[in-house]
SEZA-943211 format. One record per residue: chain; x, y, z of N, C-alpha, C, CB in turn; residue in three letters. Coordinates in steps of 0.1 Angstrom, whole numbers, always signed. Glycine has a CB too. Layout:
(atom "A", (X, Y, Z), (X, Y, Z), (X, Y, Z), (X, Y, Z), "Ala"),
...
# end
This chain:
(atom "A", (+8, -12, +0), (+0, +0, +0), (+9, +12, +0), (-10, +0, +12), "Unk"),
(atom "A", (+7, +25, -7), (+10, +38, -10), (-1, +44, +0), (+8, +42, -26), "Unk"),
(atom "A", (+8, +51, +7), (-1, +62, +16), (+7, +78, +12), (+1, +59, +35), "Unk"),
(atom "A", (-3, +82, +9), (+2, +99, +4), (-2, +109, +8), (-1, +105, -8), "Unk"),
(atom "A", (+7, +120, +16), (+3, +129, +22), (-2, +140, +15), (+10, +131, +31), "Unk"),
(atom "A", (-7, +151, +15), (-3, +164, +8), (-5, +177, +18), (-12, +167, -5), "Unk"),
(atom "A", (+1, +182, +22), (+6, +190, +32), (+8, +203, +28), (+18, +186, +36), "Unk"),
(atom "A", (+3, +216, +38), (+10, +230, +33), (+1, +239, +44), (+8, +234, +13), "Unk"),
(atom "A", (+6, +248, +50), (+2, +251, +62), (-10, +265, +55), (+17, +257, +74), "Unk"),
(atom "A", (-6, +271, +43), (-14, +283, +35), (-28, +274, +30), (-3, +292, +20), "Unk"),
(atom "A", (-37, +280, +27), (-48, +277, +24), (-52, +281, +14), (-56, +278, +31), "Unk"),
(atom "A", (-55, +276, +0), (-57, +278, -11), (-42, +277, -23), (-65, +290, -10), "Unk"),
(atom "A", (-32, +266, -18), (-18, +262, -23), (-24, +255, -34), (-7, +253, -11), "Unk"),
(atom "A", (-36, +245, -25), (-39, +233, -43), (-36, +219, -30), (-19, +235, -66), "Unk"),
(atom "A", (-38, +221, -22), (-39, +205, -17), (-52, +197, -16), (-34, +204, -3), "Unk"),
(atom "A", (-59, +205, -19), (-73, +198, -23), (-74, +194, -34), (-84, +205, -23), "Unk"),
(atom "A", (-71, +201, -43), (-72, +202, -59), (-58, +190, -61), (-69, +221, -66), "Unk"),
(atom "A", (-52, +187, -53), (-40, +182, -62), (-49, +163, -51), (-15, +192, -56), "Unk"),
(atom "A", (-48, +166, -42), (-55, +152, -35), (-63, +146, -46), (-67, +155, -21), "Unk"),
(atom "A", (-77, +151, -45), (-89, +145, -54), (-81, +145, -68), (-106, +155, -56), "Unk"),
(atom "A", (-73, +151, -73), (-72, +146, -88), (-61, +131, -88), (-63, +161, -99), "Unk"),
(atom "A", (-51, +136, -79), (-46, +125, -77), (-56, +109, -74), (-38, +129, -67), "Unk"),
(atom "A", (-66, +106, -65), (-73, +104, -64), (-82, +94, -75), (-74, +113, -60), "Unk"),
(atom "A", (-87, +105, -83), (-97, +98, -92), (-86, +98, -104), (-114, +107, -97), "Unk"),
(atom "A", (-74, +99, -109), (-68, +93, -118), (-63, +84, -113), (-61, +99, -124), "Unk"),
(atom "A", (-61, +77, -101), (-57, +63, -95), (-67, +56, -100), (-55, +62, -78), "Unk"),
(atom "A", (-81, +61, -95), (-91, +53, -96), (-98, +48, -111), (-99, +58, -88), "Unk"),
(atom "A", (-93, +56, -118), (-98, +57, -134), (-86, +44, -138), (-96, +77, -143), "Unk"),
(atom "A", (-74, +43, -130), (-66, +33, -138), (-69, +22, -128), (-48, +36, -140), "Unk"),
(atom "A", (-77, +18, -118), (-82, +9, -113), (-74, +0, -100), (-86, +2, -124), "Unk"),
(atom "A", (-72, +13, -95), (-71, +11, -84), (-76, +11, -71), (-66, +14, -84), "Unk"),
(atom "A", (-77, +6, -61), (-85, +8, -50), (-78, +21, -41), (-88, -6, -42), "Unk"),
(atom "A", (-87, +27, -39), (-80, +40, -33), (-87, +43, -20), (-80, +55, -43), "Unk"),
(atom "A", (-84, +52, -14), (-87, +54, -2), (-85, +71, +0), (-79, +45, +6), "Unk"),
(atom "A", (-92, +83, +0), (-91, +96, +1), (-98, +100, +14), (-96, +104, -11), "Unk"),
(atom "A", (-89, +106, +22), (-86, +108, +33), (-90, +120, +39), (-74, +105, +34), "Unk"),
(atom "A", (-100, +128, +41), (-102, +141, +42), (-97, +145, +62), (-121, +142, +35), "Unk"),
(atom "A", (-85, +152, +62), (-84, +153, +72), (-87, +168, +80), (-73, +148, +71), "Unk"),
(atom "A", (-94, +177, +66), (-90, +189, +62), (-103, +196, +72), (-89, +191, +42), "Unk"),
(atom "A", (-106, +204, +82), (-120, +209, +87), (-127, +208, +75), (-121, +224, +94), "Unk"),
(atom "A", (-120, +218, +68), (-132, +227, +57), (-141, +218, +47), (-123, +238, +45), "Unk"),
(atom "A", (-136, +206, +46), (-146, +192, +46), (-147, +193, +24), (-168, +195, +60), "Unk"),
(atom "A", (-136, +197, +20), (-139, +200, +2), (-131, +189, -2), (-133, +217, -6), "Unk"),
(atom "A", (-128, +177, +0), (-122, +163, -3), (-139, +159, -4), (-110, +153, +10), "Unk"),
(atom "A", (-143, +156, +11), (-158, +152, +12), (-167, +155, +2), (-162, +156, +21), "Unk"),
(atom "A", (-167, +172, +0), (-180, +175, -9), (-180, +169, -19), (-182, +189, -14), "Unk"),
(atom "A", (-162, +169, -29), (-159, +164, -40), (-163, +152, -43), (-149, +164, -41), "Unk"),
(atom "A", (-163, +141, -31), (-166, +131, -33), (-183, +129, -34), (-159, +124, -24), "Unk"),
(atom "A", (-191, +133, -26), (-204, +137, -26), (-212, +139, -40), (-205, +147, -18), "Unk"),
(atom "A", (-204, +148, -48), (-206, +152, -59), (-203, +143, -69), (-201, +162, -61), "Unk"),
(atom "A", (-190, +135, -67), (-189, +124, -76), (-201, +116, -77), (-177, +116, -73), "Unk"),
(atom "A", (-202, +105, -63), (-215, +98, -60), (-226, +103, -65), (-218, +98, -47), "Unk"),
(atom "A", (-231, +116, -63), (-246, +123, -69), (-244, +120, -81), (-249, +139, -67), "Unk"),
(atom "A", (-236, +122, -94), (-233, +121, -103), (-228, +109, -113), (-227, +128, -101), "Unk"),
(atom "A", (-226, +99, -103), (-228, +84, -110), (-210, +85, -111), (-239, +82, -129), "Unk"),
(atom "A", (-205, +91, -105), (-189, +87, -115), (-179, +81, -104), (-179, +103, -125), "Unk"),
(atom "A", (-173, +73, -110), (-163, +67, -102), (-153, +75, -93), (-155, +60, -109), "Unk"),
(atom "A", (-156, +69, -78), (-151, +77, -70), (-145, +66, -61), (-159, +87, -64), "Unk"),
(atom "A", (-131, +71, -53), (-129, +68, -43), (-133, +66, -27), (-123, +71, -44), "Unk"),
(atom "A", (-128, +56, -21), (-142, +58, -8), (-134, +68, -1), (-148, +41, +6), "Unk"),
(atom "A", (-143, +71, +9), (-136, +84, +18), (-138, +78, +32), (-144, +102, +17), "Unk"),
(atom "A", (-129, +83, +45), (-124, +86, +52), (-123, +101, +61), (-116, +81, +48), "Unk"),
(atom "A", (-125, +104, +75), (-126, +116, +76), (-111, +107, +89), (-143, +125, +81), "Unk"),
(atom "A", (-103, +119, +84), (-88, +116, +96), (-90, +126, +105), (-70, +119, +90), "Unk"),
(atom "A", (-80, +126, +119), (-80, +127, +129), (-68, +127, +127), (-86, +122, +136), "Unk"),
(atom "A", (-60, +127, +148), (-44, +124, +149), (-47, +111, +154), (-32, +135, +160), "Unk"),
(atom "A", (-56, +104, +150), (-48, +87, +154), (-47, +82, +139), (-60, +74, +164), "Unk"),
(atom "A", (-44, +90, +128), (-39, +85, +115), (-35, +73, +114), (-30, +93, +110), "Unk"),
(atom "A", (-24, +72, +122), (-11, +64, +119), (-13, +55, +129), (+5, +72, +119), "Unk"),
(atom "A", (-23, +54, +137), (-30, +39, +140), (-37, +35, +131), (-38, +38, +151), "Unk"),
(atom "A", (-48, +41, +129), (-58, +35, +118), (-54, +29, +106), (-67, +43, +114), "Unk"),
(atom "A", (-47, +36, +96), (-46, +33, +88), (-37, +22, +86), (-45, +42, +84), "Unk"),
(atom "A", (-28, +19, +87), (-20, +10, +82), (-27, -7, +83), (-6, +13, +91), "Unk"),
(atom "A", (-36, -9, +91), (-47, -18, +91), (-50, -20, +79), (-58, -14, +97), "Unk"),
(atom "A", (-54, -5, +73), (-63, -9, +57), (-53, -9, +43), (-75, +6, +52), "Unk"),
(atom "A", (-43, -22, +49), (-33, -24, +40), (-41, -32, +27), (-19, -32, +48), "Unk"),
(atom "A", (-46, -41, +32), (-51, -55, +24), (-62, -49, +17), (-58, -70, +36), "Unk"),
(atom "A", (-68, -34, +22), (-81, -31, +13), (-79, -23, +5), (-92, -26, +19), "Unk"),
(atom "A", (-64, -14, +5), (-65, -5, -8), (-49, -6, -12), (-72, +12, -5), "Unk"),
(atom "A", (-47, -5, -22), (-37, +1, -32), (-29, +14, -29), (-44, +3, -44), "Unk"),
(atom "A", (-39, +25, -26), (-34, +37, -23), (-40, +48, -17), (-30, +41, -32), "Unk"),
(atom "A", (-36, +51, -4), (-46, +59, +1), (-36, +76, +2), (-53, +52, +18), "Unk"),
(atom "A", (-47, +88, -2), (-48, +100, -4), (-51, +109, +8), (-57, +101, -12), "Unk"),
(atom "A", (-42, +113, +18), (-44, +121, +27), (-45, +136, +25), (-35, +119, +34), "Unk"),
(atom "A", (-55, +145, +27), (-62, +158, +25), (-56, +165, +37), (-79, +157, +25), "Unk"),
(atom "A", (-44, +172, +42), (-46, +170, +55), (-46, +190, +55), (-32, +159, +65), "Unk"),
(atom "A", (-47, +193, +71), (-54, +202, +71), (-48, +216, +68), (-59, +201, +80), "Unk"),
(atom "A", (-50, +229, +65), (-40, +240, +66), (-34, +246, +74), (-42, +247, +62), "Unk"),
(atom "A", (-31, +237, +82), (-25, +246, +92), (-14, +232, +100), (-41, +255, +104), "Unk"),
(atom "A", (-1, +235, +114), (+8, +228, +113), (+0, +220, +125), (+23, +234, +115), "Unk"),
(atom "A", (-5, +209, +129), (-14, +206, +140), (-6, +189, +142), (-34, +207, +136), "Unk"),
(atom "A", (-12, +182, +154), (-11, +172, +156), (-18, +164, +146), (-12, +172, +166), "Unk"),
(atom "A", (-28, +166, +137), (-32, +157, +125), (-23, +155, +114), (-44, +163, +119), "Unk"),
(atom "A", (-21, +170, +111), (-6, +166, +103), (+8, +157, +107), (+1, +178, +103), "Unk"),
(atom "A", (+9, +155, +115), (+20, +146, +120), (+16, +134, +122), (+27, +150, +132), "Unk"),
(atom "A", (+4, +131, +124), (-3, +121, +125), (-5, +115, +106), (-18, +125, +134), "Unk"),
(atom "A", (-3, +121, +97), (-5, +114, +83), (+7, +115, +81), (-14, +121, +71), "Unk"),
(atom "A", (+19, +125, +82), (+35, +122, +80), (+40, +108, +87), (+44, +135, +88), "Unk"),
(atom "A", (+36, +105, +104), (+38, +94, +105), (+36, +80, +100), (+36, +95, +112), "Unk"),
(atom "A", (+25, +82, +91), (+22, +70, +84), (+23, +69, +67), (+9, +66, +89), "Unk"),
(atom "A", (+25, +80, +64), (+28, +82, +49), (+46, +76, +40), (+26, +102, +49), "Unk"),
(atom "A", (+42, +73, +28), (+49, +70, +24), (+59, +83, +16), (+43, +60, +18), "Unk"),
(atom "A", (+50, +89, +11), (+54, +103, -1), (+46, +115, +11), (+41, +100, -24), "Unk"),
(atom "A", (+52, +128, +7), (+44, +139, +15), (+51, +148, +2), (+49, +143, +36), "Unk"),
(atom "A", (+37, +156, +0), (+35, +163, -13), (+34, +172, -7), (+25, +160, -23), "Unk"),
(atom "A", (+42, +186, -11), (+40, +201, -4), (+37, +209, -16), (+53, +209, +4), "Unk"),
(atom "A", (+25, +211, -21), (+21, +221, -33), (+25, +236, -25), (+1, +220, -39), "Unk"),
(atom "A", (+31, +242, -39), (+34, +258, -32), (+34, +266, -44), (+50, +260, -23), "Unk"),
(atom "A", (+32, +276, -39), (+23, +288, -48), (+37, +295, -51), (+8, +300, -39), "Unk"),
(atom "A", (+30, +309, -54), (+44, +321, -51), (+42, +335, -44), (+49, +326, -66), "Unk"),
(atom "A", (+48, +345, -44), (+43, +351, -32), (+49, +349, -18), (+33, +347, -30), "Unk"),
(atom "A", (+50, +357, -13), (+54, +364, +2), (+46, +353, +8), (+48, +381, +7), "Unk"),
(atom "A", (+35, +353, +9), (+28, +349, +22), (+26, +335, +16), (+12, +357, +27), "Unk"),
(atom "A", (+31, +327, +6), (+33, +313, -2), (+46, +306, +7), (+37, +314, -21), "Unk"),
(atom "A", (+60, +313, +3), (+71, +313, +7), (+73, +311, +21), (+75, +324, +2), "Unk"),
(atom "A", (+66, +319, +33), (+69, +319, +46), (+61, +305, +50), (+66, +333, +53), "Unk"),
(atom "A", (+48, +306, +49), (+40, +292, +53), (+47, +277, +43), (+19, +296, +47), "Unk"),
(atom "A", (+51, +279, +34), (+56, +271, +27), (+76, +262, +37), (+56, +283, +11), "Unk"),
(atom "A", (+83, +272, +38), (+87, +269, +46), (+85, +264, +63), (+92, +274, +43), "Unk"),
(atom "A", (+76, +269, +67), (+70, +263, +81), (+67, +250, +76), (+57, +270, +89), "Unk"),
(atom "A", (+58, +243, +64), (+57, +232, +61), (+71, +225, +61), (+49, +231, +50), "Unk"),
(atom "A", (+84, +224, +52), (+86, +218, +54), (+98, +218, +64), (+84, +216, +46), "Unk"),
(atom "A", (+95, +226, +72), (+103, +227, +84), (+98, +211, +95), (+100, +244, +92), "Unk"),
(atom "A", (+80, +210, +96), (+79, +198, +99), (+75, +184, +97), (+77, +199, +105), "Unk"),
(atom "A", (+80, +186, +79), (+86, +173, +74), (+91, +169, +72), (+87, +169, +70), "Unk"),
(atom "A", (+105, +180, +79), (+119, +172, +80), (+122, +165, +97), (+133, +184, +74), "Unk"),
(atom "A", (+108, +175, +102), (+110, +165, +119), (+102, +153, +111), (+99, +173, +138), "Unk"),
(atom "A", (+93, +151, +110), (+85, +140, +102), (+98, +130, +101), (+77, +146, +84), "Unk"),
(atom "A", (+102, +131, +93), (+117, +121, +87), (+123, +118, +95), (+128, +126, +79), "Unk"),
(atom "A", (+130, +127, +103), (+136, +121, +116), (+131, +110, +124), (+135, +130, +125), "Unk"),
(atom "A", (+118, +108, +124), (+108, +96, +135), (+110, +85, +121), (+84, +103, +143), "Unk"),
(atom "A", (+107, +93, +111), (+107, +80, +100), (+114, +85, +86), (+89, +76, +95), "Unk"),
(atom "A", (+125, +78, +86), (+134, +77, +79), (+128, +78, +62), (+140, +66, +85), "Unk"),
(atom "A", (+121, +67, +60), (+119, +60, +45), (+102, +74, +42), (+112, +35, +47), "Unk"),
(atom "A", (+101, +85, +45), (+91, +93, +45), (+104, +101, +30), (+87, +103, +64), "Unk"),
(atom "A", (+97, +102, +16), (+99, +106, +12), (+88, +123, +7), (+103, +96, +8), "Unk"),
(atom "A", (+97, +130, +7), (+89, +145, +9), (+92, +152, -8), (+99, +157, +26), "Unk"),
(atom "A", (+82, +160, -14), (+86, +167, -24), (+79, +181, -27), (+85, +160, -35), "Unk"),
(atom "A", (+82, +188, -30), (+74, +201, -32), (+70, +201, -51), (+87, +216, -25), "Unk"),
(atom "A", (+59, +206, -47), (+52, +205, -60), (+46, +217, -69), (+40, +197, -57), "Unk"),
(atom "A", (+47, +223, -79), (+46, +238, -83), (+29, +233, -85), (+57, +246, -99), "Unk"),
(atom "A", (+22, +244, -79), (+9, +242, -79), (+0, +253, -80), (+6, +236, -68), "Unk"),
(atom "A", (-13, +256, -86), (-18, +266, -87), (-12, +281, -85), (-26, +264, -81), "Unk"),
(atom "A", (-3, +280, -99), (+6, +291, -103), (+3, +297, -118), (+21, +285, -103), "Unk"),
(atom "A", (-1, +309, -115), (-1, +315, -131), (+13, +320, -137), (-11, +328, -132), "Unk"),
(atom "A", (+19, +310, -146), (+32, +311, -151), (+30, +324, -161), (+36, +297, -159), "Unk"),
(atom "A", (+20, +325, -162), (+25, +338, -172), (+31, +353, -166), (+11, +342, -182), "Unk"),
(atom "A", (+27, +352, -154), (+32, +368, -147), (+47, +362, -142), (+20, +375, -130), "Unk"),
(atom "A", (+51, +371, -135), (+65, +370, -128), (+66, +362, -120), (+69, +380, -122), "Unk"),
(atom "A", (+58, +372, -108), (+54, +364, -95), (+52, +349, -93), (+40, +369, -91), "Unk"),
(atom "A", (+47, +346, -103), (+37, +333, -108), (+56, +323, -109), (+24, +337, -130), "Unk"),
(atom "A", (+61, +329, -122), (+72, +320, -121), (+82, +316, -109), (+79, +324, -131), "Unk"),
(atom "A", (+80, +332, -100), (+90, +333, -84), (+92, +316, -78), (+77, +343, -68), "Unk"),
(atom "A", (+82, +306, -82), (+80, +299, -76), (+90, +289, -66), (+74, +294, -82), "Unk"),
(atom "A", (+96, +288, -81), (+110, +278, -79), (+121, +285, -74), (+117, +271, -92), "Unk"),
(atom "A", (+121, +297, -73), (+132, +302, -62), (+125, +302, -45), (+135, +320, -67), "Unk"),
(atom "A", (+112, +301, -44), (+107, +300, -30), (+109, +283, -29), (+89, +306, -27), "Unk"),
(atom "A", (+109, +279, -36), (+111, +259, -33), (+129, +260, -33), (+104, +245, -52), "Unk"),
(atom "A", (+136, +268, -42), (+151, +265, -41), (+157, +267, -28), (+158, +275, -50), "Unk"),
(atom "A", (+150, +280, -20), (+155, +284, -6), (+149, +276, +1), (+152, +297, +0), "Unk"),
(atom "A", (+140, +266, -1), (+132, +260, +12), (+143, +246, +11), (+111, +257, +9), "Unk"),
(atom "A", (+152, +245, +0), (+160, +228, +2), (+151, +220, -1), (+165, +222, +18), "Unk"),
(atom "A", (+143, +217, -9), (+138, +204, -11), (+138, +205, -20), (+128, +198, -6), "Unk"),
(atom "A", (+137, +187, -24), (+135, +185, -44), (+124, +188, -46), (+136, +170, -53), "Unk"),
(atom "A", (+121, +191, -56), (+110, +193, -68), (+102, +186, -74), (+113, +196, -77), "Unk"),
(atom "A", (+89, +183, -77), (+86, +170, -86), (+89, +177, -104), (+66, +164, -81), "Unk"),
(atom "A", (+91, +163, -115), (+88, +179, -122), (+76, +182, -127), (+96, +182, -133), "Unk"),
(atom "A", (+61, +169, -128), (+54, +174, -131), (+46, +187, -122), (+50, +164, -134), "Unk"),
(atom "A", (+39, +197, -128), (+35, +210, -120), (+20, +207, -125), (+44, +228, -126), "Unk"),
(atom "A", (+11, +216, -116), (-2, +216, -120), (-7, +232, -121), (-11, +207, -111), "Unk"),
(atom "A", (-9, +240, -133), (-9, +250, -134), (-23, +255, -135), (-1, +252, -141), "Unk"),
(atom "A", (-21, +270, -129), (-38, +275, -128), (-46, +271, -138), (-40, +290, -127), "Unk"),
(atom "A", (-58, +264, -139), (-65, +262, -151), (-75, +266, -151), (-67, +253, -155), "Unk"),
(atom "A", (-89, +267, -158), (-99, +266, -156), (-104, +252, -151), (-103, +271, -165), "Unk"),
(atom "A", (-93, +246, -159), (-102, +226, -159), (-102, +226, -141), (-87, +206, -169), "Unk"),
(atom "A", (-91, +232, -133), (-95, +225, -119), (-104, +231, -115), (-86, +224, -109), "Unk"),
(atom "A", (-111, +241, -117), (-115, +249, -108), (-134, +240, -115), (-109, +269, -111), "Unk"),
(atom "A", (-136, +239, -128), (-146, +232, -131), (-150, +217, -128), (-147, +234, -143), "Unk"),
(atom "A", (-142, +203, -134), (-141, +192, -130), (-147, +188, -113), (-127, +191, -133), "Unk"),
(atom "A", (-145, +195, -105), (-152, +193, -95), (-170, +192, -92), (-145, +201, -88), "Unk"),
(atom "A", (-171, +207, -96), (-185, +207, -100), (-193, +193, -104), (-186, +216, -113), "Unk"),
(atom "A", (-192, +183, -114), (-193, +176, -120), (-188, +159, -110), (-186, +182, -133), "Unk"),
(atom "A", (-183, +165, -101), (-181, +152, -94), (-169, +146, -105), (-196, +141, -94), "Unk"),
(atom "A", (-156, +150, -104), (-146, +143, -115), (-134, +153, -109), (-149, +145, -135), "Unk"),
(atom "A", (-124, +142, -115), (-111, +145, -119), (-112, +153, -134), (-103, +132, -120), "Unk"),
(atom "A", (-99, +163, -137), (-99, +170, -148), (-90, +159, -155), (-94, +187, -145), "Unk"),
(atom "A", (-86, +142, -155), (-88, +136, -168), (-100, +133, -172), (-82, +126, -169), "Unk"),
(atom "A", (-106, +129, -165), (-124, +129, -170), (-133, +137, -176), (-132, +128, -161), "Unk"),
(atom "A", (-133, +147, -170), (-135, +161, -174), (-138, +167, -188), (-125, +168, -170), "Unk"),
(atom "A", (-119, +166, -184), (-115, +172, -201), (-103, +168, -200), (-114, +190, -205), "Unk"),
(atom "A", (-101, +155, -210), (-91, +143, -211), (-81, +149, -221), (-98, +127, -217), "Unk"),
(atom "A", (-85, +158, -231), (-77, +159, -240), (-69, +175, -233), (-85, +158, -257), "Unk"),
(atom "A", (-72, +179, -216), (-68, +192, -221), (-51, +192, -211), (-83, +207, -214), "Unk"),
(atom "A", (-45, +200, -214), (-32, +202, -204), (-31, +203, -193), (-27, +211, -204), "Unk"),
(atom "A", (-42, +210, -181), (-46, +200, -168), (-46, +183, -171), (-63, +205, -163), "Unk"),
(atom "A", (-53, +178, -176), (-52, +161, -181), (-38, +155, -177), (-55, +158, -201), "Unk"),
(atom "A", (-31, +162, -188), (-20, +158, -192), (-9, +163, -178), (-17, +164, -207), "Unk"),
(atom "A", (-12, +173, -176), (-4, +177, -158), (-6, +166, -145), (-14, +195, -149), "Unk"),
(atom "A", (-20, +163, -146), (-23, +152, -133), (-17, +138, -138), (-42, +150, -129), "Unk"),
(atom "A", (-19, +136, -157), (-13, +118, -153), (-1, +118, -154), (-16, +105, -163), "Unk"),
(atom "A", (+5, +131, -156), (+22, +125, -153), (+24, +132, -140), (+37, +132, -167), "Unk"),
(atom "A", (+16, +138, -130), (+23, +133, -116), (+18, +124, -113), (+23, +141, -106), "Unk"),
(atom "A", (+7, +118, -112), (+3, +105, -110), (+14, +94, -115), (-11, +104, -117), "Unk"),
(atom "A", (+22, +96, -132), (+33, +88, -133), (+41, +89, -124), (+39, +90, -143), "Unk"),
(atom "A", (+47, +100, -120), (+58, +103, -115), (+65, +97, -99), (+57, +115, -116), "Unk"),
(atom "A", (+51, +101, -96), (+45, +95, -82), (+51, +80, -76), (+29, +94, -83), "Unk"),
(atom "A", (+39, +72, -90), (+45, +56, -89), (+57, +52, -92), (+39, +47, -98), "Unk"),
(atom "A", (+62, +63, -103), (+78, +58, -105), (+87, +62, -96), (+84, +62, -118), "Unk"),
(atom "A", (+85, +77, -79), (+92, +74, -73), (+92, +61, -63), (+94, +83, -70), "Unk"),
(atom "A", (+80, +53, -62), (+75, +44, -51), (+86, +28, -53), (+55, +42, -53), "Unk"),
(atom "A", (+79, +34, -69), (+89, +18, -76), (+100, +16, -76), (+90, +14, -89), "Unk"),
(atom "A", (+110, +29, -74), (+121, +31, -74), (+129, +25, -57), (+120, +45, -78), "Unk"),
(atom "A", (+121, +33, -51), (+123, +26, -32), (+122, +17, -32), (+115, +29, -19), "Unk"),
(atom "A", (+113, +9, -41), (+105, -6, -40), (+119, -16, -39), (+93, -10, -57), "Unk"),
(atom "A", (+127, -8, -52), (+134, -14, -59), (+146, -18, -55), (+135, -9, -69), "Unk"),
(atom "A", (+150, -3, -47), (+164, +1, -35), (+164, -14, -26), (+160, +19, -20), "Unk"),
(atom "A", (+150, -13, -24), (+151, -25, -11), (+149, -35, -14), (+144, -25, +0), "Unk"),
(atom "A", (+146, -42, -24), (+150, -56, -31), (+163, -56, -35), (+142, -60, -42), "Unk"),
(atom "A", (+168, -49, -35), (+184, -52, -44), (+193, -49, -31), (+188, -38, -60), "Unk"),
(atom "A", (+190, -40, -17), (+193, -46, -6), (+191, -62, +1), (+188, -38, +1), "Unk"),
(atom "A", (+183, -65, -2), (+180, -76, +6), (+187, -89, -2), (+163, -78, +8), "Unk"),
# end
């Protein structure tokens, strides 16, 4: 089992938006998933609600707490990959999904007030690591309008914060901001559009870093 966090202390970074897509492009390639809404503001949940009203394939949901990292690891045998929503701000829930997560995803914007909350994230997901070693962490360019300046700043606020990069990015679209409405992921949505094409190669990217650890530690053993 894949357990995935997505983390970021600012509110409106894209950890909602990046969860559920991640999410229903697992599930569209037929996987059993598990999305994790740890978030108050409860928009993992609605998403999913809306899927269900709507007939379209959805992942089951979960509402987390900080006994994360008891509960879950139980539901090894029932899913493939579970999707942690966790909340905006640095709390004991958060540490509670770092403790049991495999990958911890930090979407980050650009901006002053991106940059500072952005580093408080991963200030404690590198205590995260400390308790668990094999916690791989990445920062993710996320609901960024590349076409202004500001918009590109991004990767210099991820360069000062020390962490790697993923390289797929998910950029401001319209497709995310609609696809939900509809109960969907923006491959479903709109399959042929550049959101599409942004979510299945992080969704690639994702599995190919998992497979890669998979791999470290068979060729240890």
């Amino acid at each position: 089992m894949l357990t995935i966090a997505l983390c970021g202390q600012k509110g409106g970074a894209g950890k909602t938006t990046t969860a559920t897509n991640l999410a229903a492009e697992l599930v569209t390639r037929g996987s059993r998933v598990l999305l994790v809404d740890a978030d108050p503001q409860g928009s993992a949940s609605w998403w999913v609600a809306k899927a269900r009203e709507a007939k379209q394939p959805a992942p089951e949901l979960a509402h987390g707490d900080d006994s994360m990292h008891k509960r879950l690891p139980a539901l090894a045998d029932r899913f493939d990959v579970i999707v942690i929503d966790c909340p905006g701000r640095l709390s004991s829930v958060v540490r509670s999904a770092l403790a049991v997560s495999d990958i911890a995803i930090l979407p980050c914007g650009s901006g002053a007030l991106d940059g500072w909350a952005f580093v408080e994230t991963v200030k404690q997901v590198r205590e995260a690591q400390r308790l668990r070693p094999k916690l791989q962490a990445f920062a993710l360019v996320a609901h960024v309008d590349m076409r202004r300046a500001i918009g590109r700043s991004v990767h210099e606020v991820i360069q000062q914060a020390k962490i790697q990069v993923l390289d797929a990015e998910l950029i401001d679209r319209a497709e995310y901001e609609e696809a939900p409405w509809g109960g969907q992921g923006v491959t479903t949505w709109a399959p042929s559009s550049q959101a599409a094409e942004e979510v299945r190669a992080l969704v690639d990217e994702v599995l190919n870093l998992r497979g890669k650890q998979h791999g470290k530690k068979k060729a240890v053993g």
